[in-house]
mmCIF entry with sequence, helices, sheets and N, C-alpha, C, O atoms, coordinates in Angstrom:
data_MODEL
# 
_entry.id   MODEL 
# 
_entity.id                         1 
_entity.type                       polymer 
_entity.pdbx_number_of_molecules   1 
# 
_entity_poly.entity_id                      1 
_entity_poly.type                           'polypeptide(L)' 
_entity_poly.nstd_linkage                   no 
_entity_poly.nstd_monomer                   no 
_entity_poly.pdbx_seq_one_letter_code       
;(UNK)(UNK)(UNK)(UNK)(UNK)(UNK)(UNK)(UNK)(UNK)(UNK)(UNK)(UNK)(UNK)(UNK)(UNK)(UNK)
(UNK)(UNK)(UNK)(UNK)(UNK)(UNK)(UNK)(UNK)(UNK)(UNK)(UNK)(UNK)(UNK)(UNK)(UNK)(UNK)
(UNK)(UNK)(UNK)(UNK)(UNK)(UNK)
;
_entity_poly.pdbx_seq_one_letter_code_can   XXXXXXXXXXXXXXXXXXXXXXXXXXXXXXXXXXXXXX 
_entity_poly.pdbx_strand_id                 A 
# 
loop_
_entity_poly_seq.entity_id 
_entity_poly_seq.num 
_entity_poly_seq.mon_id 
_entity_poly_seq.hetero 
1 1  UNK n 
1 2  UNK n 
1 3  UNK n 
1 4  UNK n 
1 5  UNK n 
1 6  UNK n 
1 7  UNK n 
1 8  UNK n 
1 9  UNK n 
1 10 UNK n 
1 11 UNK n 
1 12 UNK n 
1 13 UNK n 
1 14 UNK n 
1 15 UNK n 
1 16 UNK n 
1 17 UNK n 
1 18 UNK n 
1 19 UNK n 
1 20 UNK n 
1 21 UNK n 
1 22 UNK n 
1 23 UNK n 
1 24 UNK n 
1 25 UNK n 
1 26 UNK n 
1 27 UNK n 
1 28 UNK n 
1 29 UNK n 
1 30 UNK n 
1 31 UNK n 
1 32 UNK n 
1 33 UNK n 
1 34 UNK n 
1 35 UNK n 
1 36 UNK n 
1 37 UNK n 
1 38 UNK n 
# 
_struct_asym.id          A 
_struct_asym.entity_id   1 
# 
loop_
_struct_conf.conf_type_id 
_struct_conf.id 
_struct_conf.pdbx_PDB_helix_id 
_struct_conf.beg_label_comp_id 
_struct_conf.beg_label_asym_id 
_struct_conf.beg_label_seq_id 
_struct_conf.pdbx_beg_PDB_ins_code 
_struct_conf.end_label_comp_id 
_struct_conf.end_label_asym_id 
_struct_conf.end_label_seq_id 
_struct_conf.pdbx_end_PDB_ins_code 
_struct_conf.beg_auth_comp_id 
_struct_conf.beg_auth_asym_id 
_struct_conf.beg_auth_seq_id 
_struct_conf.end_auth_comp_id 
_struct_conf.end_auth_asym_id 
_struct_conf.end_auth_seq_id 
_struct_conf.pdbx_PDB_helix_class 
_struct_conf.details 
_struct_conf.pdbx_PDB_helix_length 
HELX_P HELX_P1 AA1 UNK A 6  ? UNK A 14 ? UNK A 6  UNK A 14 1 ? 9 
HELX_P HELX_P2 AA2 UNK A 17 ? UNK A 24 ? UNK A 17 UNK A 24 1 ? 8 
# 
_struct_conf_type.id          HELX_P 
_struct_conf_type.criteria    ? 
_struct_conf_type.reference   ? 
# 
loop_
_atom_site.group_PDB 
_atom_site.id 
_atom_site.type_symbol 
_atom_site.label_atom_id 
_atom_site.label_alt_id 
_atom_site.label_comp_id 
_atom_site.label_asym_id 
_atom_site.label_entity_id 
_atom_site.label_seq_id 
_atom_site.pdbx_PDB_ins_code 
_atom_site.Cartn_x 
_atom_site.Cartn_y 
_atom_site.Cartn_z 
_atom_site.occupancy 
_atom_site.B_iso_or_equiv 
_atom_site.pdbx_formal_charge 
_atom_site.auth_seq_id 
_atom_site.auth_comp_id 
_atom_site.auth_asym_id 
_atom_site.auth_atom_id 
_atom_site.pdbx_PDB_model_num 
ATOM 1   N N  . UNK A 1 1  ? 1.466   2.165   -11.851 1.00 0.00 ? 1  UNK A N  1 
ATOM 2   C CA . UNK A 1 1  ? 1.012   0.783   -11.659 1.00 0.00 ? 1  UNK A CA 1 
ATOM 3   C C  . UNK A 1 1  ? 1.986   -0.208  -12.293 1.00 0.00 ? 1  UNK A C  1 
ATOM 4   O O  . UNK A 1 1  ? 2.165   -1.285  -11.725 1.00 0.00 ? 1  UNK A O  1 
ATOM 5   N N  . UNK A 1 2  ? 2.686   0.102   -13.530 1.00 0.00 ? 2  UNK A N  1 
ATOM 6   C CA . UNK A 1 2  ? 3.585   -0.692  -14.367 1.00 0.00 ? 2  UNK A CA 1 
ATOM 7   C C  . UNK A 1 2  ? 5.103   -1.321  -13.103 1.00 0.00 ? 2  UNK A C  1 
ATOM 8   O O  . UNK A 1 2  ? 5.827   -2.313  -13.191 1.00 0.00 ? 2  UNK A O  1 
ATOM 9   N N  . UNK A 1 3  ? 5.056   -0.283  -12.124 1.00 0.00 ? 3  UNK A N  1 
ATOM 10  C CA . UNK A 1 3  ? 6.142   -0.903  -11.189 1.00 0.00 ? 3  UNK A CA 1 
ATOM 11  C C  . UNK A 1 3  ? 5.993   -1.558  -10.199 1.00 0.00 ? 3  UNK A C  1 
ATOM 12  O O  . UNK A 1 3  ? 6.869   -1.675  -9.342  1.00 0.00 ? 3  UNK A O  1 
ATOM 13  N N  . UNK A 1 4  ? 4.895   -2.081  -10.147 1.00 0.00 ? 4  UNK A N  1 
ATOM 14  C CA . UNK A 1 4  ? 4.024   -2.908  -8.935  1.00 0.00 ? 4  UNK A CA 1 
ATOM 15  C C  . UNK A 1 4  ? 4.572   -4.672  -9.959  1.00 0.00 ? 4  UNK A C  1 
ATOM 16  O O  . UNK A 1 4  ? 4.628   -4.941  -11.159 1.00 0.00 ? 4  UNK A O  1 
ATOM 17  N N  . UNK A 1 5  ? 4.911   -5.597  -8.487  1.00 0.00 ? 5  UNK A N  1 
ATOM 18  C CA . UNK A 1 5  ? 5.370   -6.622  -8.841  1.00 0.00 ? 5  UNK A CA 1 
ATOM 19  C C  . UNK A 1 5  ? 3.917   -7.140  -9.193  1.00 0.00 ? 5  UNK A C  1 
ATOM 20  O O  . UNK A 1 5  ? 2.988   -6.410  -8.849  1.00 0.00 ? 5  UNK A O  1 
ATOM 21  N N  . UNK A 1 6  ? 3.581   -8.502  -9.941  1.00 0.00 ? 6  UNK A N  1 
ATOM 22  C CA . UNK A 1 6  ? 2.304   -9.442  -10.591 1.00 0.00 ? 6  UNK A CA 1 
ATOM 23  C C  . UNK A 1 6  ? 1.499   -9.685  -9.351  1.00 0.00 ? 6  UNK A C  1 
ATOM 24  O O  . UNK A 1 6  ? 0.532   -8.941  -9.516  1.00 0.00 ? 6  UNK A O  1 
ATOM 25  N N  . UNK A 1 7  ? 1.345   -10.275 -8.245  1.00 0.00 ? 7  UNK A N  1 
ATOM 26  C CA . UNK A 1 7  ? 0.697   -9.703  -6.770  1.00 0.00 ? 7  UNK A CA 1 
ATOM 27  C C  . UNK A 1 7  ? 0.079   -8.733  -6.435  1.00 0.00 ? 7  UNK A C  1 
ATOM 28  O O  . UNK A 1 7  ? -1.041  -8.687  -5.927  1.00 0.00 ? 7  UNK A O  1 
ATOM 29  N N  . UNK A 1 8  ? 1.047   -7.582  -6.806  1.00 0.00 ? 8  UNK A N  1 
ATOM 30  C CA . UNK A 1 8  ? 0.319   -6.601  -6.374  1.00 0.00 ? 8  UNK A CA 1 
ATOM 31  C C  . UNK A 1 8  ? -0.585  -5.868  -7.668  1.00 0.00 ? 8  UNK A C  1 
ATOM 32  O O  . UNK A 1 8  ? -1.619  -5.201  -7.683  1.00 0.00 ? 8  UNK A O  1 
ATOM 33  N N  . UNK A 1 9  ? 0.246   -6.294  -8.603  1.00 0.00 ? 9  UNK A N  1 
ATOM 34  C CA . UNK A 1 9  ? -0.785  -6.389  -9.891  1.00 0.00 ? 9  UNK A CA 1 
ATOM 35  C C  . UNK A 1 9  ? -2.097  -6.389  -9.412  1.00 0.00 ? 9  UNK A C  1 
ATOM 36  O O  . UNK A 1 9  ? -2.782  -5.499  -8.907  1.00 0.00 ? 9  UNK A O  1 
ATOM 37  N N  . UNK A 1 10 ? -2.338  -7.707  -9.700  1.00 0.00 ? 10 UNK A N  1 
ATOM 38  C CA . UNK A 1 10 ? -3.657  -8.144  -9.463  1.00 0.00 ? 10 UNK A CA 1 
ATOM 39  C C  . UNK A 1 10 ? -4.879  -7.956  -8.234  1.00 0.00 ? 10 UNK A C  1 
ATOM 40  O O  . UNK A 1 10 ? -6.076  -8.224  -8.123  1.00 0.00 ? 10 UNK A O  1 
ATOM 41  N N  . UNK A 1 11 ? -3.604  -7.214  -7.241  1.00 0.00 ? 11 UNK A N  1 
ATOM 42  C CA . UNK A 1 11 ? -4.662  -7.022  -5.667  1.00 0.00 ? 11 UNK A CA 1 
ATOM 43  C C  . UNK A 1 11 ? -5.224  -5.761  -6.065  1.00 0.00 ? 11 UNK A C  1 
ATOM 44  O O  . UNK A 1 11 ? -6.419  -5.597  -5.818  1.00 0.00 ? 11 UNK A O  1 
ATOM 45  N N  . UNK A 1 12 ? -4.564  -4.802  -6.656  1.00 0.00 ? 12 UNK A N  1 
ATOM 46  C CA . UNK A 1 12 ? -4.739  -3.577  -6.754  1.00 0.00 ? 12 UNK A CA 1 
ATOM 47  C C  . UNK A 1 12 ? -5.814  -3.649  -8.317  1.00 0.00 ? 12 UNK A C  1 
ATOM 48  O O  . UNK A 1 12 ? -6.618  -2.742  -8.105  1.00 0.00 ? 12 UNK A O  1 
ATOM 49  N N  . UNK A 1 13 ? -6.088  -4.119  -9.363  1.00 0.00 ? 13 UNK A N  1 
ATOM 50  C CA . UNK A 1 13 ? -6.711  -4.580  -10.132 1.00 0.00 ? 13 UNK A CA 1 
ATOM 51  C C  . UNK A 1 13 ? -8.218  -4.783  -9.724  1.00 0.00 ? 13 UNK A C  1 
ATOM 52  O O  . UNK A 1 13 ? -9.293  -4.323  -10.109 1.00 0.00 ? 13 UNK A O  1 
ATOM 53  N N  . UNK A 1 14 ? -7.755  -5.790  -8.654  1.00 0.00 ? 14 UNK A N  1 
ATOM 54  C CA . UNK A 1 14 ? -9.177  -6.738  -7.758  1.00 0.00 ? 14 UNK A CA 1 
ATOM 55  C C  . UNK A 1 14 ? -9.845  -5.470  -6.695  1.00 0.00 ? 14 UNK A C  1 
ATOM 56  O O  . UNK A 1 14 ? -10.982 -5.480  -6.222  1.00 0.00 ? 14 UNK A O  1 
ATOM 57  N N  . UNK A 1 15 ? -9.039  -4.658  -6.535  1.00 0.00 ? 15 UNK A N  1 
ATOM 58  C CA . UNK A 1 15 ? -10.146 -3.480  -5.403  1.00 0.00 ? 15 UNK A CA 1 
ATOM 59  C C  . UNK A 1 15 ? -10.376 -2.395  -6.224  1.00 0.00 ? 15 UNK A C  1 
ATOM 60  O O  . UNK A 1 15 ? -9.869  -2.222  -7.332  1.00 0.00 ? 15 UNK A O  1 
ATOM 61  N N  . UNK A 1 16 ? -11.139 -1.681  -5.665  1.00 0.00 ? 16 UNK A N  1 
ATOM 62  C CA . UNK A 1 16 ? -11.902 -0.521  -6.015  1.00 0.00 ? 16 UNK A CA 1 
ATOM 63  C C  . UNK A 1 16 ? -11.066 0.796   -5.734  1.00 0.00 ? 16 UNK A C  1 
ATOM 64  O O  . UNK A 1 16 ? -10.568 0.843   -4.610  1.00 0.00 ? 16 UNK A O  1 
ATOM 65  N N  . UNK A 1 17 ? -10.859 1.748   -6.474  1.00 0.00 ? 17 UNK A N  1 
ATOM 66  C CA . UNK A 1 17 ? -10.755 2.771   -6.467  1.00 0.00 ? 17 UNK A CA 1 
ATOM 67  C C  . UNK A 1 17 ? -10.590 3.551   -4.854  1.00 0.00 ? 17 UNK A C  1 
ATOM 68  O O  . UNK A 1 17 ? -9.750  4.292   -4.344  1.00 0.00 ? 17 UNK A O  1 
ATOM 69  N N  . UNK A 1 18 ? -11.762 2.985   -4.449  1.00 0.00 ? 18 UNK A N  1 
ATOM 70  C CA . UNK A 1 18 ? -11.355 4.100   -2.776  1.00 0.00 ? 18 UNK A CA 1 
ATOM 71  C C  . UNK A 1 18 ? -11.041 2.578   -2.140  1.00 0.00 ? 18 UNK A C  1 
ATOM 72  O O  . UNK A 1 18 ? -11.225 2.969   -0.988  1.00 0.00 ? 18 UNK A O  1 
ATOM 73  N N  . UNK A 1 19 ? -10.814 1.585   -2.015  1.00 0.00 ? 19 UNK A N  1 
ATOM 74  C CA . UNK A 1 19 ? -10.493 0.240   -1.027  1.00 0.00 ? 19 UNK A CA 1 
ATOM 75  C C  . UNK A 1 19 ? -9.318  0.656   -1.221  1.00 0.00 ? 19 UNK A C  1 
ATOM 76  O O  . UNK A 1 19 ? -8.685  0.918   -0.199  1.00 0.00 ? 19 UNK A O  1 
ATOM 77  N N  . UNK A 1 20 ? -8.530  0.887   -2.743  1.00 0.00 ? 20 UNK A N  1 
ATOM 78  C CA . UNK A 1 20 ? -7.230  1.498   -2.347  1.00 0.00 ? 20 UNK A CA 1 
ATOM 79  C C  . UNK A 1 20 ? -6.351  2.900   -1.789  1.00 0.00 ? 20 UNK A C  1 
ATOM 80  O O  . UNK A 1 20 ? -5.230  3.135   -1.340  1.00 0.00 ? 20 UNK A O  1 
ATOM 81  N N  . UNK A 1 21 ? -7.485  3.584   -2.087  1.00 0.00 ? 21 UNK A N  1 
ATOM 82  C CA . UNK A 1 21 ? -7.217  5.075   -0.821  1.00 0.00 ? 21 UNK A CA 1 
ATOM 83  C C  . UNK A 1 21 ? -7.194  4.685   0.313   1.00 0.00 ? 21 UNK A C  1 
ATOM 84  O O  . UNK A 1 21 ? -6.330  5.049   1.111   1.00 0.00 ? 21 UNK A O  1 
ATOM 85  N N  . UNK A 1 22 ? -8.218  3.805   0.622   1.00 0.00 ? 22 UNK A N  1 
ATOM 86  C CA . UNK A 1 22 ? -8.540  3.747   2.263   1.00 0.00 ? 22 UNK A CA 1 
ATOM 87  C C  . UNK A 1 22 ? -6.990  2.849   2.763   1.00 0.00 ? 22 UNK A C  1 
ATOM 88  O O  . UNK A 1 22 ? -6.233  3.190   3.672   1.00 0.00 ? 22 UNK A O  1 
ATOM 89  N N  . UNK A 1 23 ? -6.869  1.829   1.991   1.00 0.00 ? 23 UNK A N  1 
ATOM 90  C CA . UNK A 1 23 ? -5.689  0.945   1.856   1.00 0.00 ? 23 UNK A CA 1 
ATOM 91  C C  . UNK A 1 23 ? -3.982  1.649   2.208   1.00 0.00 ? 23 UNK A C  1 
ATOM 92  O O  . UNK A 1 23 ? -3.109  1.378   3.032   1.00 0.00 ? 23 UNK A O  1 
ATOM 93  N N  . UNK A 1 24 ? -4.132  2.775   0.963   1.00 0.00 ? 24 UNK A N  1 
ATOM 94  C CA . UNK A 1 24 ? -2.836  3.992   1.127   1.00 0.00 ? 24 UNK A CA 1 
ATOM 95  C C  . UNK A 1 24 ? -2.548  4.930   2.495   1.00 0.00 ? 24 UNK A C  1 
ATOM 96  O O  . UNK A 1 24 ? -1.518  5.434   2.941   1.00 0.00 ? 24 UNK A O  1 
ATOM 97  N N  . UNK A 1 25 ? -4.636  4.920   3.171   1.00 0.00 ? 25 UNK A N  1 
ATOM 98  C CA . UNK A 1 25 ? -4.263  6.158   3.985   1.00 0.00 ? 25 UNK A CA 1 
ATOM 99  C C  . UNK A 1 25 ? -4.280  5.478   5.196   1.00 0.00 ? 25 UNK A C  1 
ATOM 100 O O  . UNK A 1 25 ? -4.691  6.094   6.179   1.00 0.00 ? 25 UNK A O  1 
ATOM 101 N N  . UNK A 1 26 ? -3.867  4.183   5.332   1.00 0.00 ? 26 UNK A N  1 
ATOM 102 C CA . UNK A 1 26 ? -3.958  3.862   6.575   1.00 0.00 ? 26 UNK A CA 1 
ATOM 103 C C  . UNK A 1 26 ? -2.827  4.361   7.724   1.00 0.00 ? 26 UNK A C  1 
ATOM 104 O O  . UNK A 1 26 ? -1.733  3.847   7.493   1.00 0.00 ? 26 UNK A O  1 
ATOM 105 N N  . UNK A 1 27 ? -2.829  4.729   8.218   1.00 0.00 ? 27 UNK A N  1 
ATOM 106 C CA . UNK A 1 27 ? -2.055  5.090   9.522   1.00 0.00 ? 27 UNK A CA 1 
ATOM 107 C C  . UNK A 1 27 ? -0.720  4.401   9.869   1.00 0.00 ? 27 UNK A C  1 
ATOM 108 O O  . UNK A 1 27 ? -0.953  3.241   10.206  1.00 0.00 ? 27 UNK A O  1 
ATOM 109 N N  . UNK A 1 28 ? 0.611   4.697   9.909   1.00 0.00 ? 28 UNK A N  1 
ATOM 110 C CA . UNK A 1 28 ? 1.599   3.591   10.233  1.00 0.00 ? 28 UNK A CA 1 
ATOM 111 C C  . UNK A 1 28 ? 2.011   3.819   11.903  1.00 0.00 ? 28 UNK A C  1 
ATOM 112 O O  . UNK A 1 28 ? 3.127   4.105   12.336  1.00 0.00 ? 28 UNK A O  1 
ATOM 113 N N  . UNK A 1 29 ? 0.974   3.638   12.549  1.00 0.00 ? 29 UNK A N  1 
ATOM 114 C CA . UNK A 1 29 ? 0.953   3.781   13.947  1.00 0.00 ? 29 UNK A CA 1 
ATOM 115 C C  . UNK A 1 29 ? 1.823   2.686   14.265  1.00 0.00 ? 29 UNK A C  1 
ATOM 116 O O  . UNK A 1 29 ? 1.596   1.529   13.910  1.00 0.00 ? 29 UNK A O  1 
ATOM 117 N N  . UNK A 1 30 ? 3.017   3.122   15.070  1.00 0.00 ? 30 UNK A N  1 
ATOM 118 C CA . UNK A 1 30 ? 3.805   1.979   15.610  1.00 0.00 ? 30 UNK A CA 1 
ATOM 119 C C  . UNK A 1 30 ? 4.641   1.451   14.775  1.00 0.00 ? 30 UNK A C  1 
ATOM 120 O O  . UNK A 1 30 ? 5.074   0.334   15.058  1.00 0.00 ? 30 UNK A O  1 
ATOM 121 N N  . UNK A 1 31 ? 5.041   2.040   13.661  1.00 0.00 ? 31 UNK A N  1 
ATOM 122 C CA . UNK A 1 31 ? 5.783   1.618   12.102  1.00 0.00 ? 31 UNK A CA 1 
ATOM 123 C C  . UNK A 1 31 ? 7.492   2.472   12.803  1.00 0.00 ? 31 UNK A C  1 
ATOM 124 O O  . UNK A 1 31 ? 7.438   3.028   13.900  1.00 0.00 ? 31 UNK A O  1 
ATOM 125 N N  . UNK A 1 32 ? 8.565   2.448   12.167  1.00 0.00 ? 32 UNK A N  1 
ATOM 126 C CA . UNK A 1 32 ? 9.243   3.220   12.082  1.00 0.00 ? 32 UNK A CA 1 
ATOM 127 C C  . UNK A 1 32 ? 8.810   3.950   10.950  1.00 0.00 ? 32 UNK A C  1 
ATOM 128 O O  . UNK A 1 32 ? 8.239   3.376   10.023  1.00 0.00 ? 32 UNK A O  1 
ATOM 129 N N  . UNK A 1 33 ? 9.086   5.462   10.943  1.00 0.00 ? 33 UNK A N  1 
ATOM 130 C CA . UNK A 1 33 ? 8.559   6.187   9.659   1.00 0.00 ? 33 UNK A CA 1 
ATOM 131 C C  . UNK A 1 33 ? 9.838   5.928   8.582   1.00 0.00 ? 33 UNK A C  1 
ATOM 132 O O  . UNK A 1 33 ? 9.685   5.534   7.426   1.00 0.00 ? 33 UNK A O  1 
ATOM 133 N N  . UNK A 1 34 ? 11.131  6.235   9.220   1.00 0.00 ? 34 UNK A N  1 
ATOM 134 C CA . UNK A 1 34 ? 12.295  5.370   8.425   1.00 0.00 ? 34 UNK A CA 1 
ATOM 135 C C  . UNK A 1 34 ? 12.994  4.458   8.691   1.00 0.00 ? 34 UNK A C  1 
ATOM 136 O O  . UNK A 1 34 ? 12.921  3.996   9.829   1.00 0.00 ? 34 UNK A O  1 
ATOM 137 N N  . UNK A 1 35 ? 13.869  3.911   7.773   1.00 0.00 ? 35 UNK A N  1 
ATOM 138 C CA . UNK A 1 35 ? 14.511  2.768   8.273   1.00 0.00 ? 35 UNK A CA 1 
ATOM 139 C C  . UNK A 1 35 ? 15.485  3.004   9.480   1.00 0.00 ? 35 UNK A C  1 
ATOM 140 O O  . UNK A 1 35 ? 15.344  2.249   10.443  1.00 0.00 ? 35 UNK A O  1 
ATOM 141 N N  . UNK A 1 36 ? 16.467  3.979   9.534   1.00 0.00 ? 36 UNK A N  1 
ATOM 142 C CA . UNK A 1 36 ? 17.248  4.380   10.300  1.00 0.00 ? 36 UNK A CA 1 
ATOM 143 C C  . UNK A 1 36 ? 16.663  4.475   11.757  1.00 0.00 ? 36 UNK A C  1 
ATOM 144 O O  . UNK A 1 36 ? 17.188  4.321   12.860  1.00 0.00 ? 36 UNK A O  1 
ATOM 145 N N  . UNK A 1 37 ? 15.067  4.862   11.259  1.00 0.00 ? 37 UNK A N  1 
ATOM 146 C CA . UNK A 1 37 ? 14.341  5.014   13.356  1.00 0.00 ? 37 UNK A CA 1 
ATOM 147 C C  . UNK A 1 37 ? 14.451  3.652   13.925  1.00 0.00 ? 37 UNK A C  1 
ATOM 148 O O  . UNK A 1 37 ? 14.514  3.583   15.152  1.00 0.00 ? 37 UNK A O  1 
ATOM 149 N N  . UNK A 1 38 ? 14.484  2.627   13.280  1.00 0.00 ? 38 UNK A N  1 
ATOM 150 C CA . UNK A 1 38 ? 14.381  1.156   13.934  1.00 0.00 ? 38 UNK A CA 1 
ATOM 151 C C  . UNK A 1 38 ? 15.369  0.671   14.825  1.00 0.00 ? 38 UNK A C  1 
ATOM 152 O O  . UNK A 1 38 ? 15.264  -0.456  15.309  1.00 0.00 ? 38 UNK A O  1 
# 
């Protein structure tokens, strides 16, 4: 958590425990998975 910029500080602070699982496991449907796929 100490490497999270003050933003994300506080978003991650402000939710719950699984809002941020659900948050982590979201799907990157339509994302490049790396930079190089773009």
């Amino acid at each position: 958590m100490q490497d999270l910029k003050p933003p994300s500080k506080s978003m991650a602070k402000s939710m719950s425990e699984k809002e941020l699982e659900k948050m982590a496991s979201t799907p990157t449907h339509g994302k490049p998975r790396h930079k190089h796929d773009s």
